[in-house]
C-alpha positions as MATLAB code, in Angstrom:
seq = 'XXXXXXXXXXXXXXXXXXXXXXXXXXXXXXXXXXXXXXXXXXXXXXXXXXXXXXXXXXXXXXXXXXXXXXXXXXXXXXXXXXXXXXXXXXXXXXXXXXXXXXXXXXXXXXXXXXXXXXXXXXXXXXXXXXXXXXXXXXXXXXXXXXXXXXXXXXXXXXXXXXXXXXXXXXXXXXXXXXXXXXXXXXXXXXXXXXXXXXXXXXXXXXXXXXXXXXXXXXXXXXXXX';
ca = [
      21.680   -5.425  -14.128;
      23.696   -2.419  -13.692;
      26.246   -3.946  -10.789;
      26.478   -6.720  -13.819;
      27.227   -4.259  -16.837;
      29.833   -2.618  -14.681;
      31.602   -5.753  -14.258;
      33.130   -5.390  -17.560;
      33.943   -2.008  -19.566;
      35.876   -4.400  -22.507;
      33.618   -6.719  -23.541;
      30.040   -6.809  -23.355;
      27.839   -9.126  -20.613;
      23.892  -10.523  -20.929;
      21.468  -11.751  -18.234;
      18.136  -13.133  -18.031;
      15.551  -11.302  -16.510;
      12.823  -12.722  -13.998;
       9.683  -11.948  -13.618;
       5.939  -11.890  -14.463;
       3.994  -10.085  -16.949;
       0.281   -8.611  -16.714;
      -1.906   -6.813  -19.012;
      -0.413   -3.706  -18.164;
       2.650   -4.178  -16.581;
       6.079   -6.278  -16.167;
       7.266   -7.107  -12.507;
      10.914   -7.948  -12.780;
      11.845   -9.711   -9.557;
      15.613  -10.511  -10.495;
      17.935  -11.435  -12.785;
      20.240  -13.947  -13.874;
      23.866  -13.309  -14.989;
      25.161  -15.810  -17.579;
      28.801  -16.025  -18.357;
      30.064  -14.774  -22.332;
      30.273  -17.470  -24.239;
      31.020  -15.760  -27.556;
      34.686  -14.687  -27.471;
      33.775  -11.385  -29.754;
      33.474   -8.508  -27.335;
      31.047   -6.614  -28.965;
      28.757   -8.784  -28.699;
      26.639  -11.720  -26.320;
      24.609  -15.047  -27.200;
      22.325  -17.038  -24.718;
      22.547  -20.485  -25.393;
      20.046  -23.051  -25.343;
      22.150  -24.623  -22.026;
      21.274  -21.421  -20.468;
      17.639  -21.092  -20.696;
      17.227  -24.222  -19.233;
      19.195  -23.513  -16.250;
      17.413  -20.377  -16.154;
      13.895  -21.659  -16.187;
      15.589  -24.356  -13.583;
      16.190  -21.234  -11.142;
      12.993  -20.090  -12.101;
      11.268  -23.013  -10.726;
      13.439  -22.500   -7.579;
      12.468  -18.932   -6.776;
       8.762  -19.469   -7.774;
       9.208  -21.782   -4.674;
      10.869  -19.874   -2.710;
       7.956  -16.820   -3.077;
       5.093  -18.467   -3.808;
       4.438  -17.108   -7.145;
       4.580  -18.557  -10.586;
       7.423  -16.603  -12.224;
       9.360  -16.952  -15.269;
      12.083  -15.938  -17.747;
      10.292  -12.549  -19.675;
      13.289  -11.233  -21.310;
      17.230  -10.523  -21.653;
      19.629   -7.749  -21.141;
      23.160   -6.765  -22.280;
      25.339   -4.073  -22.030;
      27.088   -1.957  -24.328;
      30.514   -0.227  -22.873;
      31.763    2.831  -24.486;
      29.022    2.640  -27.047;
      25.125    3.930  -27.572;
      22.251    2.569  -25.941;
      20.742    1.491  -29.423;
      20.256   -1.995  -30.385;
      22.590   -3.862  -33.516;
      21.331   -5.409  -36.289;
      22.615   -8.885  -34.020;
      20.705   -7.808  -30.849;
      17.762   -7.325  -33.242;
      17.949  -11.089  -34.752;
      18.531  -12.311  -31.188;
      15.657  -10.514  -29.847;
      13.902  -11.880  -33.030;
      14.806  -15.234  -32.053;
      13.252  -14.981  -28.600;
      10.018  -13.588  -29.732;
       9.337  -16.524  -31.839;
       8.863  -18.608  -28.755;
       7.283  -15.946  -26.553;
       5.748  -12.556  -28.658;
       5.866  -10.589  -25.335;
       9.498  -11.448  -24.609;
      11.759   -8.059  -24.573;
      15.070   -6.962  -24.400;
      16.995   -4.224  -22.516;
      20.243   -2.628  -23.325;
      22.393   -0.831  -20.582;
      24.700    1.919  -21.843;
      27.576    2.201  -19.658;
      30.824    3.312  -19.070;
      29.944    6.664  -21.677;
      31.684   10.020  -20.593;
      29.752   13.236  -20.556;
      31.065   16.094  -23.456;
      32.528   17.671  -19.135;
      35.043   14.377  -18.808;
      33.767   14.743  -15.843;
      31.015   12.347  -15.104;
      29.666    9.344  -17.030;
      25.976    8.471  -17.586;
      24.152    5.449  -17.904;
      21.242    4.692  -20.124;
      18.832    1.734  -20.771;
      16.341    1.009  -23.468;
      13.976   -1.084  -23.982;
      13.631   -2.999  -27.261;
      11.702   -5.669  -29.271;
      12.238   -6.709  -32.819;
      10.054   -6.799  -36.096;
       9.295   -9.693  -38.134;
      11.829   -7.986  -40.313;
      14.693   -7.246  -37.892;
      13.647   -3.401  -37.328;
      13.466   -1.997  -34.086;
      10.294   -1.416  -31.915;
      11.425    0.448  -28.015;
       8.093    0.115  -25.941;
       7.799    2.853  -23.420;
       9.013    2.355  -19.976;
       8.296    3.533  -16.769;
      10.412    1.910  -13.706;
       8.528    2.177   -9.968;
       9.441    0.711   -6.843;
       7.954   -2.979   -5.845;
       5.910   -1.621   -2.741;
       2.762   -2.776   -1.242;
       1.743   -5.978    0.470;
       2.821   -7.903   -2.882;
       6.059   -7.522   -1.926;
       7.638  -10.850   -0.606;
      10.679  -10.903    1.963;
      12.118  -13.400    0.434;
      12.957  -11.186   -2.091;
      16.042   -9.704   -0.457;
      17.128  -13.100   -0.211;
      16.537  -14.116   -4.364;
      18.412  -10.602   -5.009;
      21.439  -11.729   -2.589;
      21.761  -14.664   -4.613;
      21.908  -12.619   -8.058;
      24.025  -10.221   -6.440;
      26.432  -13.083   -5.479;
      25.955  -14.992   -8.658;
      27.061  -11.557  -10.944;
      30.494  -11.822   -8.793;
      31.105  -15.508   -9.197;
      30.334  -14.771  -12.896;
      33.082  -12.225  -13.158;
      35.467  -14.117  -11.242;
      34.934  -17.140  -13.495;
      35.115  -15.075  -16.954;
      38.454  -12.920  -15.377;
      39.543  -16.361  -14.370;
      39.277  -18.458  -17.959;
      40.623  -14.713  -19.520;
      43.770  -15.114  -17.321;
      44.454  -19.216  -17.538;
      44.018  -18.999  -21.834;
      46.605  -16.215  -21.484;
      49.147  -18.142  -19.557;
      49.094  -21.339  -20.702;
      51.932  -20.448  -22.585;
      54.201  -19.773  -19.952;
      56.194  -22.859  -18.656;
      57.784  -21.348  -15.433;
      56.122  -21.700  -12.281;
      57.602  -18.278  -11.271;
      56.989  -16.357  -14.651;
      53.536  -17.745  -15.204;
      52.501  -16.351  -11.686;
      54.579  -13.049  -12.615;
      52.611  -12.986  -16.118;
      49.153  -13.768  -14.254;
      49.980  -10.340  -12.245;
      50.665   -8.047  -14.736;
      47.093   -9.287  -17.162;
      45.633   -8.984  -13.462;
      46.669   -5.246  -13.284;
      45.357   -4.235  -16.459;
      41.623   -5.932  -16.089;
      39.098   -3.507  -14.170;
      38.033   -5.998  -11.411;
      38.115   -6.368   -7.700;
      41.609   -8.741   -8.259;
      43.549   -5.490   -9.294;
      44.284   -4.091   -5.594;
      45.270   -7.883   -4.536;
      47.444   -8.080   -8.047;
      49.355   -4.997   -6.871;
      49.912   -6.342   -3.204;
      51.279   -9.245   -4.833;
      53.793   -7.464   -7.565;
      55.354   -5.774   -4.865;
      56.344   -9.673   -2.995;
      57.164  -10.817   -6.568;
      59.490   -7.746   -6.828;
      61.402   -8.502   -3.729;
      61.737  -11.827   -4.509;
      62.863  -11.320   -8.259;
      65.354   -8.979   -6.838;
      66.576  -11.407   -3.848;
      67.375  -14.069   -6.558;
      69.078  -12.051   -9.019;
      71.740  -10.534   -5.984;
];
């Protein structure tokens, strides 16, 4: 969840989150990153397309472990901006509840500088939602999973999420960057145009954008000699 909400300080991101709930406890196993599909950054939907595909790839990892897990809630982060929930997280948590009561939500506050400017915190809440859209935070305590319940296969469900958080940046940084140049023509200027939206986008492309303005230099320069 964190590795996801750092993906993006613009706009924020959502994810379901795996798991299986007791009496007295939650056991989050993973998560799922899901792509933005509302083009408002300050805020995130999950549509009905993606809880099925996430009960899909619940189905898959209760295979893989042995264990009957399922989707028990959602996160989303807010960048720049406090941990509390909106009055639209509250009607989307809302929403949830009225198929599953016990269904939470978590928010990850990221990206926030100390009053130093020298260090930034993050903080997460926990959240449901009253009949009447008001805000109820159940208390949390995180531990470790340890013990013999823990499953090996685990490391291998987390690679996947781990893997599947990068392939959802890539995608979203990837959409971001074609809708911006469609409306350049040139072969030459589009790619020059797809470097310079590249450089200003916090992402893994910006040290391969840079490497690539310098070529684009030289050969700007050649041409115009």
């Amino acid at each position: 969840m964190v590795t996801h909400a750092f993906t993006n300080e613009k706009e924020e991101i959502a994810g379901l989150i795996v798991g299986e709930m007791t009496d007295d406890h939650i056991q989050i196993y993973t998560v799922i990153p899901l792509m933005r599909e509302n083009q408002q950054s300050d805020r995130v939907e999950v549509s009905e397309e993606q809880l099925v595909e996430g009960m899909d790839k619940c189905d898959e990892i209760s295979k893989k472990l042995n264990e009957t897990i399922r989707i028990i809630g959602w996160y989303h982060s807010h960048p720049h901006i406090t941990v509390f929930p909106s009055h639209i997280d509250l009607n989307t948590q809302r929403n949830f509840q009225s198929m599953d009561s016990n269904f939470f939500g978590l928010i990850l506050s990221v990206f926030v500088e100390e009053s130093d400017k020298k260090s930034q915190s993050i903080r997460f809440i926990a959240f449901r939602s009253s009949p009447k859209a008001e805000p109820q935070y159940p208390a949390v305590k995180i531990q470790p999973m340890t013990g013999p319940n823990v499953h090996r296969e685990l490391f291998s469900v987390n690679s996947e999420s781990w893997l599947a958080v990068s392939q959802c940046a890539n995608k979203e940084i990837l959409l971001s960057l074609k809708e911006k140049c469609s409306s350049s023509k040139d072969g030459l200027a589009k790619t020059w145009k797809f470097i310079q939206i590249s450089e200003n986008l916090d992402n893994p492309m910006i040290l391969c954008a840079k490497y690539m303005s310098v070529g684009l230099n030289a050969l700007r320069h050649r041409n115009s000699t």
